[in-house]
One Martini backbone bead per residue (centre of mass of N, CA, C, O) as a GRO file, in nm:
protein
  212
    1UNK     BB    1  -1.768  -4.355  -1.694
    2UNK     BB    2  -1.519  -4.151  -1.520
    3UNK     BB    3  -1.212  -4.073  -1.592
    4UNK     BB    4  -0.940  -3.946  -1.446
    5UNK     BB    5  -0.945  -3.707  -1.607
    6UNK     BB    6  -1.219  -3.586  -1.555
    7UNK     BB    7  -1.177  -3.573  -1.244
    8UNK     BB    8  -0.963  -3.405  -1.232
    9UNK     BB    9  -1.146  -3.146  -1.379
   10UNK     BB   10  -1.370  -3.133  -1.191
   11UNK     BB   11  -1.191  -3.066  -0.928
   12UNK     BB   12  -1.051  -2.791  -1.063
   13UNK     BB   13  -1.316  -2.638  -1.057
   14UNK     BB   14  -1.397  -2.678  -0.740
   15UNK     BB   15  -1.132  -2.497  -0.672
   16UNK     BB   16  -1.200  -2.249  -0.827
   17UNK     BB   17  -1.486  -2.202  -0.716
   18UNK     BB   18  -1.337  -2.132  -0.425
   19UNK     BB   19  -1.152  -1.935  -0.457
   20UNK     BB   20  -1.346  -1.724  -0.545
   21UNK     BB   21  -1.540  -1.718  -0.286
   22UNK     BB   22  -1.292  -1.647  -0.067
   23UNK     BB   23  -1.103  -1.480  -0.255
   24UNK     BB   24  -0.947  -1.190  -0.410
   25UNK     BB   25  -0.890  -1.240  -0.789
   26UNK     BB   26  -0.855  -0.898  -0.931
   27UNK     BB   27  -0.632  -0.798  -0.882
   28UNK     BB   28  -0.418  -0.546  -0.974
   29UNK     BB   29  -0.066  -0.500  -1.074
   30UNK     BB   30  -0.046  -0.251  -1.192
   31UNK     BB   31  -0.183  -0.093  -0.931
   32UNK     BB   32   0.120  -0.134  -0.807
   33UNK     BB   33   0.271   0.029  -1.007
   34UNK     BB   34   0.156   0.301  -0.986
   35UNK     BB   35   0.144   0.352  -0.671
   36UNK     BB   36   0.485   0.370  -0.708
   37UNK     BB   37   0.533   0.603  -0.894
   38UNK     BB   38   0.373   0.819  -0.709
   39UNK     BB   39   0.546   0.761  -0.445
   40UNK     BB   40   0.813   0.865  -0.598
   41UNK     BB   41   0.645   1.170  -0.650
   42UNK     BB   42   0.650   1.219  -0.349
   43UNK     BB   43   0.905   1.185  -0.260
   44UNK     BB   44   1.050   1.381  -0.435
   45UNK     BB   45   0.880   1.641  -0.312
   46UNK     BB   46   1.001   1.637  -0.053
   47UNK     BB   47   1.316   1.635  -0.154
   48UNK     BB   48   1.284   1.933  -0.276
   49UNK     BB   49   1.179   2.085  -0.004
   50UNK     BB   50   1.463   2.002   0.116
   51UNK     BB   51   1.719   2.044  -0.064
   52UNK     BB   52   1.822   1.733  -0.078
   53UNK     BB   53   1.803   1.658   0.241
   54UNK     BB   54   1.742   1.357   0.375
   55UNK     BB   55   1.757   1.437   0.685
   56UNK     BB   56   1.532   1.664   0.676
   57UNK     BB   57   1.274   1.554   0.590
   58UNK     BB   58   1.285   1.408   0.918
   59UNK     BB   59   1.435   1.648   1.087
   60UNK     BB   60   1.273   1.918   1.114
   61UNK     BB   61   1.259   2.246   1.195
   62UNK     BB   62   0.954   2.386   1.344
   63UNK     BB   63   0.832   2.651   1.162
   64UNK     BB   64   0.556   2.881   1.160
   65UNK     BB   65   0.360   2.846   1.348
   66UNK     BB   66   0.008   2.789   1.417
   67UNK     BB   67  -0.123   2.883   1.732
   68UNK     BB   68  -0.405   2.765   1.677
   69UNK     BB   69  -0.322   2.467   1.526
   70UNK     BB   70  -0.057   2.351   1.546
   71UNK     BB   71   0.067   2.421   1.217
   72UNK     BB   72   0.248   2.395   0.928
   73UNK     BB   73   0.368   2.425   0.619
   74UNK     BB   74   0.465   2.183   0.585
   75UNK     BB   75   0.250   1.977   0.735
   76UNK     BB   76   0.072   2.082   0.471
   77UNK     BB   77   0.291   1.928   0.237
   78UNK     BB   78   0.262   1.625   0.365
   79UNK     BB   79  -0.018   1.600   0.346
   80UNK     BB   80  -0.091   1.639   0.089
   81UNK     BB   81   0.085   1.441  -0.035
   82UNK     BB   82  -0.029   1.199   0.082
   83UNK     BB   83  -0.280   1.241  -0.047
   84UNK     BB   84  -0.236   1.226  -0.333
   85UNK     BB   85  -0.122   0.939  -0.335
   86UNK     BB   86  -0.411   0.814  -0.187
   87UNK     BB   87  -0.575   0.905  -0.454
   88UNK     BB   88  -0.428   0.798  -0.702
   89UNK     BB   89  -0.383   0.483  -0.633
   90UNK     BB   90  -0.664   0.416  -0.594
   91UNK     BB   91  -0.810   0.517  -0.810
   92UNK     BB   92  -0.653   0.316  -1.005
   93UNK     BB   93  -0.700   0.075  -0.878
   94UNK     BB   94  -1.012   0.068  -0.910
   95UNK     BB   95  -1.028   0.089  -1.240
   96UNK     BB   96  -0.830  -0.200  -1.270
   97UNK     BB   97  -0.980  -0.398  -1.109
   98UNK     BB   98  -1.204  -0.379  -1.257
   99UNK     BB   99  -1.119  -0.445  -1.548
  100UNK     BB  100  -1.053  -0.732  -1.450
  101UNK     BB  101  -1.301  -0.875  -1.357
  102UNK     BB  102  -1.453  -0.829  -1.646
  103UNK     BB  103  -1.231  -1.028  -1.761
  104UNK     BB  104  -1.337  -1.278  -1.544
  105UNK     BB  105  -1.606  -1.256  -1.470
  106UNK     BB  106  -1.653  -1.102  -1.185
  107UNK     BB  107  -1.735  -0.966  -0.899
  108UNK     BB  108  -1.645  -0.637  -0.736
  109UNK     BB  109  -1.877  -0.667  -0.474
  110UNK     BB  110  -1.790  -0.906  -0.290
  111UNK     BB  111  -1.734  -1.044   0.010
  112UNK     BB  112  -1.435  -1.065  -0.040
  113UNK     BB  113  -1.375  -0.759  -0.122
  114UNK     BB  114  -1.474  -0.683   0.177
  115UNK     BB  115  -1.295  -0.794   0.339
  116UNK     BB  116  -1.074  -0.664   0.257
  117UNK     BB  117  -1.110  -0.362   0.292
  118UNK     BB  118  -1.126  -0.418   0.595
  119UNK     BB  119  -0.841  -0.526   0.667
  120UNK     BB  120  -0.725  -0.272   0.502
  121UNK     BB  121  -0.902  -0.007   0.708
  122UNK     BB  122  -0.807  -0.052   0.996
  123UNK     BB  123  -0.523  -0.011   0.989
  124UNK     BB  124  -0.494   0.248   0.804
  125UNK     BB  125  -0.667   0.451   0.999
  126UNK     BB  126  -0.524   0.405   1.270
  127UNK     BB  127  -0.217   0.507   1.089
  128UNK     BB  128  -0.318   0.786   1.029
  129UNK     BB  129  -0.413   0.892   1.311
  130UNK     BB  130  -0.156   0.868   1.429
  131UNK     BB  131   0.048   1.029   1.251
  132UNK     BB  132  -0.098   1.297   1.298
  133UNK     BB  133  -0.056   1.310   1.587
  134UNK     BB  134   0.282   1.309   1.562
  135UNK     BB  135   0.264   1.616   1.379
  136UNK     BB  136   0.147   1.762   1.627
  137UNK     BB  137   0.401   1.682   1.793
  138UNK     BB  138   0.677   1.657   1.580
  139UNK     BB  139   0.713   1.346   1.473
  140UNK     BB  140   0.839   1.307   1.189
  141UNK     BB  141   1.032   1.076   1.202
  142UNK     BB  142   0.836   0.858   1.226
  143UNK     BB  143   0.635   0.845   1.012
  144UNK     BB  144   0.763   0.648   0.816
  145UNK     BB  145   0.755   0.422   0.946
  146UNK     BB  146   0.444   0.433   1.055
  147UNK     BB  147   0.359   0.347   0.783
  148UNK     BB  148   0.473   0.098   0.698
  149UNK     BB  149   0.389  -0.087   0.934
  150UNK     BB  150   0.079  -0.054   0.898
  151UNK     BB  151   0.063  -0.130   0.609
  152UNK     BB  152   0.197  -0.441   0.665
  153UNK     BB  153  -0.082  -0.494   0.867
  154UNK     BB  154  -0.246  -0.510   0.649
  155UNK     BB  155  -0.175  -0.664   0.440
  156UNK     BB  156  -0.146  -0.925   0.620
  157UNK     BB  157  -0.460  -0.896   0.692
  158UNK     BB  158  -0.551  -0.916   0.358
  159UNK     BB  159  -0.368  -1.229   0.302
  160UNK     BB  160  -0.622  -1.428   0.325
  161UNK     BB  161  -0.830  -1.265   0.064
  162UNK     BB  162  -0.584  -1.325  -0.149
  163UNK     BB  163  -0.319  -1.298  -0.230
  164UNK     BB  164  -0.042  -1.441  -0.109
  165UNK     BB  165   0.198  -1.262  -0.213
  166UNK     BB  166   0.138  -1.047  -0.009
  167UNK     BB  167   0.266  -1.147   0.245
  168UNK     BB  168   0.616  -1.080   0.109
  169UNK     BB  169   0.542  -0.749   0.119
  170UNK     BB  170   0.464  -0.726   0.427
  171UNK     BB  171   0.708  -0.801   0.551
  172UNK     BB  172   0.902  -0.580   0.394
  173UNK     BB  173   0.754  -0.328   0.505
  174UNK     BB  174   0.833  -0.438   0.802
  175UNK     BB  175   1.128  -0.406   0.772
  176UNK     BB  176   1.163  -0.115   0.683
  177UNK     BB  177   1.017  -0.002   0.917
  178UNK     BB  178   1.241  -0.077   1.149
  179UNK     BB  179   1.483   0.034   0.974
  180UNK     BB  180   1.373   0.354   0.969
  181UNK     BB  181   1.374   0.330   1.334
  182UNK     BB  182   1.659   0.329   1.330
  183UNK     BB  183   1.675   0.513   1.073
  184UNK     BB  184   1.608   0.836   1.141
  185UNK     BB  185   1.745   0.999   0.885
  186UNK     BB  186   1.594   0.742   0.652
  187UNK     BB  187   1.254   0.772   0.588
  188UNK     BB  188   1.238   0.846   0.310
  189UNK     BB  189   1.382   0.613   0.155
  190UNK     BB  190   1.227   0.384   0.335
  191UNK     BB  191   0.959   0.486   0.198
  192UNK     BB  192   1.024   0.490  -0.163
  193UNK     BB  193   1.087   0.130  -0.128
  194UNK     BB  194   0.836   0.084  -0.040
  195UNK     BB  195   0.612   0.229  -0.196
  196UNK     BB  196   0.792   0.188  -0.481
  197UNK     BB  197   0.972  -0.026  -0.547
  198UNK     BB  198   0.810  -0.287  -0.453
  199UNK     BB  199   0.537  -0.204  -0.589
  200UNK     BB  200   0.673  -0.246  -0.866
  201UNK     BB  201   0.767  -0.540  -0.859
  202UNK     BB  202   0.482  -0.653  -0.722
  203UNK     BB  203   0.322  -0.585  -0.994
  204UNK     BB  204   0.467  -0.729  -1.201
  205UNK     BB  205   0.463  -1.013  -1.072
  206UNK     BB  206   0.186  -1.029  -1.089
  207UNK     BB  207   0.122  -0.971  -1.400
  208UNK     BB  208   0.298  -1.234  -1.478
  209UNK     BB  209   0.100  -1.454  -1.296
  210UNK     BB  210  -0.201  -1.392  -1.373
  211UNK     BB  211  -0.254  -1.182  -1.680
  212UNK     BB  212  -0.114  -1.281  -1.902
   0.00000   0.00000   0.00000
């Protein structure tokens, strides 16, 4: 007959693998700084383009159309810097989560994976479309508040379906979001805290609390 400690150990394993089969828990905290990082050298990018004027930024003068695409060189070097940060952070992203799996011996593209990636890709495709549409028509002091807003309800979208404390980053990015849009000419700045340092501290805690 099995002892209470062995009844404890056998609960907490049958607990263990529900989480592992319902939660999607290889997210790697690096890749959490790394996107930070990114994300501040894509801030400072923008932040030089503007001749360190902070609130140029976001509030500039469109000069310089081309009267056919209906787009500047600026309109040009901002979707480009976030092409970049999107494309670099991504990258990482994948590359540390996938080692991390193989580090716990995990599937790397199971169910809880795919629920995650839909979660977080319906609300970031929705809010880049958005985004893009608002450049279009010169709504630039938009963009930073409306990546925030969009990012946050994406986070919350998908902190069902992986590590809970997801979602109070989530929560930090629709606040920044929110007063970004109060602050209409410092949202590079609440740009850089929510993509760069939130990132940061939030992947270190992360991988403090699970990888070490």
């Amino acid at each position: 007959m099995k002892n209470p400690e062995q009844h404890l150990e056998t609960l907490s394993e049958i607990r263990s693998l529900m989480e592992r089969s319902s939660r999607f828990i290889s997210l790697s905290g690096l890749s959490g700084v790394f996107a930070g990082i990114f994300a501040l050298l894509g801030a400072f990018a923008v932040y030089w383009k503007f001749d360190f004027n902070l609130s140029a930024a976001t509030t500039y003068a469109r000069t310089e159309r081309d009267t056919l695409l209906g787009v500047s060189s600026l309109d040009v070097f901002l979707v480009s810097v976030a092409v970049f940060v999107l494309i670099a952070s991504t990258s990482v992203g994948i590359f540390l989560t996938t080692r991390q799996a193989r580090r716990k011996n995990l599937p790397i593209w199971d169910a809880s994976a795919k629920r995650v990636f839909w979660n977080l890709l319906i609300p970031l495709a929705t809010g880049g479309i958005f985004c893009l549409i608002m450049l279009k028509h010169g709504m630039v002091g938009l963009l930073a508040p409306a990546t925030l807003l969009f990012y946050g309800l994406a986070l919350l979208n998908a902190s069902k379906y992986t590590y809970s404390d997801l979602r109070q980053l989530a929560l930090c990015e629709l606040i920044l979001g929110l007063l970004a849009t109060w602050f209409i000419g410092y949202g590079l700045l609440f740009w850089a805290v929510g993509f760069g340092i939130l990132h940061i501290i939030y992947g270190i805690l992360l991988y403090n609390k699970y990888e070490r």
